[in-house]
C-alpha positions in Angstrom: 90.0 76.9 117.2 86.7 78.2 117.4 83.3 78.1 115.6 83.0 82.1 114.6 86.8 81.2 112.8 85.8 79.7 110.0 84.0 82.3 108.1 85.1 86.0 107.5 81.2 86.9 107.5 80.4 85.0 111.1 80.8 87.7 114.4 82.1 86.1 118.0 79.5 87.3 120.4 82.2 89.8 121.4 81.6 91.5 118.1 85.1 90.2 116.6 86.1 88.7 113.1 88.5 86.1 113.4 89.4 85.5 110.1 90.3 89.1 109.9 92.2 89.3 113.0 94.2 86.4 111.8 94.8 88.5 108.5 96.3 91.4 110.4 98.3 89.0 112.8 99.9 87.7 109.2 100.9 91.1 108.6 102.5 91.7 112.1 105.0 88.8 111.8 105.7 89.3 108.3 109.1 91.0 107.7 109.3 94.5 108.4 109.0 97.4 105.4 109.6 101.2 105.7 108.3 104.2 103.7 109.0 107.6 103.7 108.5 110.3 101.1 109.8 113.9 101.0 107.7 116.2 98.4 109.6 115.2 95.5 110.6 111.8 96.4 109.3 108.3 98.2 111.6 105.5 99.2 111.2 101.8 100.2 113.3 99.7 102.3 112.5 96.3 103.3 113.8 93.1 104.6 113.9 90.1 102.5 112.9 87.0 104.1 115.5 84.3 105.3 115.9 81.5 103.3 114.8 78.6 104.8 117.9 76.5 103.4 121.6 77.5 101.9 120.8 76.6 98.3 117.4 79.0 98.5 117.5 83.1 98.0 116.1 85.2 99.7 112.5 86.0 99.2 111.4 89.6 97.1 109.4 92.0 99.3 109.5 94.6 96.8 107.0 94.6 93.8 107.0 97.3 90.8 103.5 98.5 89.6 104.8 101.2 86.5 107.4 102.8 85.7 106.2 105.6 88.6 104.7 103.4 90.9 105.9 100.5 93.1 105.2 98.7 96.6 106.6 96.8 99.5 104.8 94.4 101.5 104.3 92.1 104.9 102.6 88.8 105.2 101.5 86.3 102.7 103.5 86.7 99.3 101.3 84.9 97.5 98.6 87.1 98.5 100.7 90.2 97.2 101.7 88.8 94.0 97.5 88.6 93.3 97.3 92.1 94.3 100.2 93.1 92.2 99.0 91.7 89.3 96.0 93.4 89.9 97.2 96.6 90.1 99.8 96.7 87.3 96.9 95.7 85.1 95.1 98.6 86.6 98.1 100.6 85.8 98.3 99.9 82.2 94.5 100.0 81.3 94.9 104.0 82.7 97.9 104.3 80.4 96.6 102.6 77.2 93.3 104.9 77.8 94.8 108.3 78.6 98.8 108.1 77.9 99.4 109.0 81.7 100.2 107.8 85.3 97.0 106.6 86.9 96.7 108.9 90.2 98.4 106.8 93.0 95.5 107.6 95.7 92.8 106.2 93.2 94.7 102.8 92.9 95.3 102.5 96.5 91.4 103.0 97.0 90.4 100.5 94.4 92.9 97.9 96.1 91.2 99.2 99.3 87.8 98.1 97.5 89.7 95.0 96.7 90.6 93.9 100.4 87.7 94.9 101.3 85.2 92.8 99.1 87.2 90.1 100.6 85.6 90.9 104.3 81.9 90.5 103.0 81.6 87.4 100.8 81.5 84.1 102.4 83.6 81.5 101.4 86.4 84.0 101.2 89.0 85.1 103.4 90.6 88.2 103.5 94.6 89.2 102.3 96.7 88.4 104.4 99.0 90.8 103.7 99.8 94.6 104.0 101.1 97.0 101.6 103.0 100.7 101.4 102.4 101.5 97.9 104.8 104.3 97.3 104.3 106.6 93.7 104.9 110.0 91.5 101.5 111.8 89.7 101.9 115.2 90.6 103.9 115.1 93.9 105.3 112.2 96.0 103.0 110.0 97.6 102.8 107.4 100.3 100.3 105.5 101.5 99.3 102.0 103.5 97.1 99.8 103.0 95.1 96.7 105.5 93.7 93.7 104.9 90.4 95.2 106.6 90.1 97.6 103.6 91.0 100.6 105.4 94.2 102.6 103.6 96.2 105.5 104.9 98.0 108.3 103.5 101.3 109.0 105.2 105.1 111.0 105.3 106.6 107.6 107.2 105.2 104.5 108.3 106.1 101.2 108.7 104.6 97.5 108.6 105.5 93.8 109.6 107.7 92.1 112.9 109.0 94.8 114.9 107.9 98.0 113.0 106.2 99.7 116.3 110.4 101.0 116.9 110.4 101.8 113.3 107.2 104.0 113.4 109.1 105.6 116.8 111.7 106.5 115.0 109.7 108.2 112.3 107.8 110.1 114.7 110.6 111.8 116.2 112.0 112.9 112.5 109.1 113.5 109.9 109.0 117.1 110.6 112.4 117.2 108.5 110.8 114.8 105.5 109.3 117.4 102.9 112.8 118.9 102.0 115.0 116.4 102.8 118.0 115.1 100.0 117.2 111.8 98.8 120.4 110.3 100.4 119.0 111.4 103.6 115.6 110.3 102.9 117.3 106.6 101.9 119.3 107.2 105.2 116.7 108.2 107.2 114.8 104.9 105.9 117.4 102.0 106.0 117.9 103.4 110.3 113.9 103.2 111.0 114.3 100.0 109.3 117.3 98.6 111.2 115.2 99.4 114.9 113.3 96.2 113.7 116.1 93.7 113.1 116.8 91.3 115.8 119.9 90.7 117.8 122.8 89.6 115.7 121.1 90.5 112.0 122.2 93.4 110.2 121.2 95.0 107.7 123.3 93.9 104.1 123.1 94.1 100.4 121.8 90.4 100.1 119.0 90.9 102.8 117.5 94.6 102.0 116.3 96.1 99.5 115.7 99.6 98.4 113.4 101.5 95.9 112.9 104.9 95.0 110.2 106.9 93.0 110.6 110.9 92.1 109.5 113.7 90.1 113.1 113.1 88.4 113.1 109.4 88.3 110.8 106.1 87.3 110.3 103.3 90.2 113.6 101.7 90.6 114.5 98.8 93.3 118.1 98.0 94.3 119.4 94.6 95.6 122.3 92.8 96.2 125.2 95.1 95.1 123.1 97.8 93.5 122.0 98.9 97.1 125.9 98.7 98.4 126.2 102.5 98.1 123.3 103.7 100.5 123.9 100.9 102.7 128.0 101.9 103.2 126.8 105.5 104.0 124.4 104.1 107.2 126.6 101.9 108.5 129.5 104.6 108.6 126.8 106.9 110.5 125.7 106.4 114.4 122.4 104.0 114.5 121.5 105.6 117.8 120.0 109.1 117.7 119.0 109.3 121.6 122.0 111.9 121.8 120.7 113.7 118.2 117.2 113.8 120.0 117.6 115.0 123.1 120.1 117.7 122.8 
């Protein structure tokens, strides 16, 4: 422990924030969550987190915000369930005024405002936790958000333990997002996501989850048995894609 640790205001003499690096360390070992969005279309998959005993479920990582607008997170839930809150009141405050979806970049700044107030104000501490907020106004959109404040706007990204092989796998296939199917997209998802699973977990109906958001369809999450179908379809495909990539 160290004296510049206990405030989010107070700089180390190496021009650090602990507080804030501590934020974005919650985020790295939180369980892992992948976006991607094509232009008519974003999907979500995440992985729930393991129940600590037999008789407890699995924990939600998948929050909806209005009927075209949803997120997944990494790091503190408690923290995310505040910001949730927050934004589906912000949601339905644009709806009750002008009868339409509040723009999904002008949320994710005023969340970004949000974190970011967090970082200045002594006796606070920042939110531990990261979002990918994903959305339908006039196209499909993706973005990411930090506890720092800063947000991002992206075709694939992905937060929590292990996402660096995720975001590798991205890389080598975004090029193909814009007018990819929606099965492939959800395909395309659930194998960036399974790169981050440790040895001897898989991924399963009772420990992912999947949403979609699109120009045809409102926010919708499926668990359990409702995500069966996409997750038959990747299991009965190769997981490994060297082959694909380098031929």
């Amino acid at each position: 422990m160290s004296k510049y640790d206990t405030d989010v205001t107070r700089w180390s003499p190496e021009g650090r924030l602990h507080q804030m690096e501590y934020a974005m360390k919650a985020v790295e070992k939180g369980n892992a969550a992948v976006g991607v969005r094509s232009k008519t279309h974003s999907v979500i998959t995440a992985l729930k987190r393991t129940p600590q005993a037999e008789l407890a479920s699995y924990q939600e990582k998948v929050f909806g915000l209005d009927p075209k607008m949803g997120m997944a997170i990494a790091g503190l839930t408690s923290d995310a369930r505040e910001l949730a809150n927050y934004m589906r009141n912000e949601c339905m405050n644009h709806r009750y005024v002008f009868d339409d979806v509040l723009p999904v970049g002008r949320l994710v700044d005023q969340v970004g405002s949000k974190h970011q107030a967090n970082t200045m104000r002594p006796g606070r501490r920042p939110y531990g936790v990261g979002c990918i907020i994903i959305g339908y106004d006039d196209a499909a959109r993706l973005y990411r958000t930090c506890p720092s404040g800063n947000y991002y706007n992206y075709k694939g990204i992905a937060i929590g333990h292990r996402s660096q092989s995720a975001r590798t796998y991205l890389e080598r296939h975004y090029e193909k997002f814009d007018d990819m199917p929606i099965d492939d997209l959800v395909n395309v998802a659930l194998q960036a996501l399974a790169t981050t699973c440790a040895d001897g977990v898989e991924l399963k109906p009772e420990n992912t989850t999947i949403a979609i958001v699109g120009e045809d369809r409102d926010f919708t999450a499926f668990n359990d048995e409702e995500a069966k179908k996409w997750l038959d379809t990747f299991r009965a495909e190769p997981k490994s894609d060297e082959m694909e990539v380098d031929s």
